[in-house]
N, C-alpha and C positions, 0 to 999 in steps of 0.2 A: 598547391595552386599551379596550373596549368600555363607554361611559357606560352609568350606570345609567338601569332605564328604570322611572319613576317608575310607580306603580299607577293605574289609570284612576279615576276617583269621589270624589279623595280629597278633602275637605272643610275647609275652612279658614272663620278666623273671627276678629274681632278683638276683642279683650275687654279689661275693665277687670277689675283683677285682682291682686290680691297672691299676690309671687312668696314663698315662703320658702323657703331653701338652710339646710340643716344640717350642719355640719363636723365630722369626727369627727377631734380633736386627738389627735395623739400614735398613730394607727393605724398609722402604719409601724412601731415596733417591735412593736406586736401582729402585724403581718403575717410580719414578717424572724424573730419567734422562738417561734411556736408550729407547730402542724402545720397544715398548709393544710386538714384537714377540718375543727381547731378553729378556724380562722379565719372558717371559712363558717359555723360555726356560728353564730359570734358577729355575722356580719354581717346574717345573717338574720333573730337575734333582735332585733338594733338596726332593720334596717329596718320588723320587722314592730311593734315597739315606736311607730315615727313615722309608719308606716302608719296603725295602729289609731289613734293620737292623733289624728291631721290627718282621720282619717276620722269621729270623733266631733263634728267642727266643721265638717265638710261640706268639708273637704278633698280634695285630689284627690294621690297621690303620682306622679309622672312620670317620675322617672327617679333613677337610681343610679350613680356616677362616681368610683368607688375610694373616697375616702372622704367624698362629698358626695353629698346626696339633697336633691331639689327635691320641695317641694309646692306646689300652688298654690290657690287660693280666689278662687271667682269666680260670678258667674251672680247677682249682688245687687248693691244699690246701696254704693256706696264704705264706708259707716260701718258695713252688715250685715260685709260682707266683710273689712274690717278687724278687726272684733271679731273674727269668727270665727279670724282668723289668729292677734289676739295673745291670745287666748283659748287657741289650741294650743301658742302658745311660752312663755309660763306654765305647761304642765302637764308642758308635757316638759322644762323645767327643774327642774320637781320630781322626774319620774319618773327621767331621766336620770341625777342625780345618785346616787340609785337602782344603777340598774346600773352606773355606775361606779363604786361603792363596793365591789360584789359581784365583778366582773369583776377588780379590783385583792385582795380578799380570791383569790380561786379562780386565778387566774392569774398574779398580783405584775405588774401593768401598772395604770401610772395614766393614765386619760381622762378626756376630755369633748367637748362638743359646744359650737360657737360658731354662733350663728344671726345671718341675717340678713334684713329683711324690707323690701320694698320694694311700693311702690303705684302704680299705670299702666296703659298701652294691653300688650297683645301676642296676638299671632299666636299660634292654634292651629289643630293642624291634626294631620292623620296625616299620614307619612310613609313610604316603604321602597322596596327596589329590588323589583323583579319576582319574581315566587314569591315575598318575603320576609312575613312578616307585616309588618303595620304598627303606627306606633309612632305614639300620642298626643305630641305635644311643644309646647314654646310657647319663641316666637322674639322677640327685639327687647330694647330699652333696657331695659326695663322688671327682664328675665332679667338681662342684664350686671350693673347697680346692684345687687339683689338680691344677686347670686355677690356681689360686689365686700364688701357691707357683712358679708355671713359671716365675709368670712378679715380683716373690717378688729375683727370682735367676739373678745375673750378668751374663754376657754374655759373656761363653764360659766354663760357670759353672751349675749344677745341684743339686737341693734342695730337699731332702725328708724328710716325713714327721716323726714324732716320731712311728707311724703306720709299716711303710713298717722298720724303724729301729731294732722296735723288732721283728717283722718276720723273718728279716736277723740275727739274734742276735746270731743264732745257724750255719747260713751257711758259705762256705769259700771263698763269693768273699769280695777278696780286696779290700774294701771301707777303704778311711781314710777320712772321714768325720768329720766334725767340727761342734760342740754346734751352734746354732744361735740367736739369741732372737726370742722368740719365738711372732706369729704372733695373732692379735689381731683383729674376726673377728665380724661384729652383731649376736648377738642372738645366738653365739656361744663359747664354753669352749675356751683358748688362745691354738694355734694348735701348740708344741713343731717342732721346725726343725732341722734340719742337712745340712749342705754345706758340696760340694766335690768340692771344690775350686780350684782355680790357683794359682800359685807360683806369679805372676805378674798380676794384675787387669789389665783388656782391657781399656782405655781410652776414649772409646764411648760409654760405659754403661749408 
């Protein structure tokens, strides 16, 4: 089989940048017992839901992955771009809980979403094979930890890392976030976190 042949021009770059992933808990029975064009509906409305948010905060949305969506925020000095992110995972813990209240009234399925935010270097760039379109992405450590602290946050809660904590350390959004044990990765120093938890844990976490 015939390697891909990568597109001429494509542009790469290395940035400082907060990653945020958003997990949509409990999506497989959404998926396995409604009709597949109700499912697209729903998923459509969700992404364009964290779209429009991340986009109100100079977010960028990147990509889509069954039931995880990454955005990212960048192109500012560490403490802008911080804000901007935890300023988006505040809103969508409000709006979120929002439609999964609506989606469980209209449907009988209980969700939410589990975020995760991390702060660092990474790699963007397009990518695609030949004739394909190209696709914005952003690659490195930075993404990993990010994914990693989502599926490590409950659901209807958002976890960051000790990174984006001291960036915010100076700013005035309202985080009251909580010490967490800190996460223990390969070949990696253990990653300090923070919860912005809920008063009452979701029961299908």
């Amino acid at each position: 089989m015939a390697e891909p042949v990568m597109q001429q021009g494509a542009r790469a770059e290395r940035q400082l940048a907060v990653v945020l992933f958003a997990q949509l808990r409990n999506f497989e029975q959404i998926a396995d017992m409604l009709d597949p064009e109700v499912v697209m509906n729903l998923v459509n409305e969700y992404v364009a839901l964290l779209s429009e948010t991340a986009g109100q905060f100079g977010g960028e949305t990147l990509g889509v992955q069954n039931d995880t969506v990454m955005m990212v925020f960048r192109g500012a000095p560490a403490q802008q771009t911080a804000q901007k992110a935890a300023q988006t995972a505040l809103a969508l813990q409000v709006e979120l809980t929002g439609l999964g209240e609506r989606w469980k009234t209209d449907y009988g399925v209980q969700t939410a979403t589990a975020m995760g935010l991390h702060l660092g270097e990474a790699v963007f760039g397009t990518s695609g094979a030949d004739r394909s379109p190209s696709v914005l992405g952003a690659f490195g450590d930075t993404v990993t930890i990010a994914e990693r602290l989502s599926r490590r946050s409950r659901a209807g809660e958002f976890v960051l890392s000790d990174a984006v904590m001291a960036a915010l350390s100076v700013s005035n959004v309202p985080l009251n976030a909580t010490p967490l044990p800190a996460i223990e990765m390969p070949r990696r120093p253990p990653v300090r976190i923070f919860g912005v938890l809920l008063d009452r844990r979701l029961d299908f976490t």
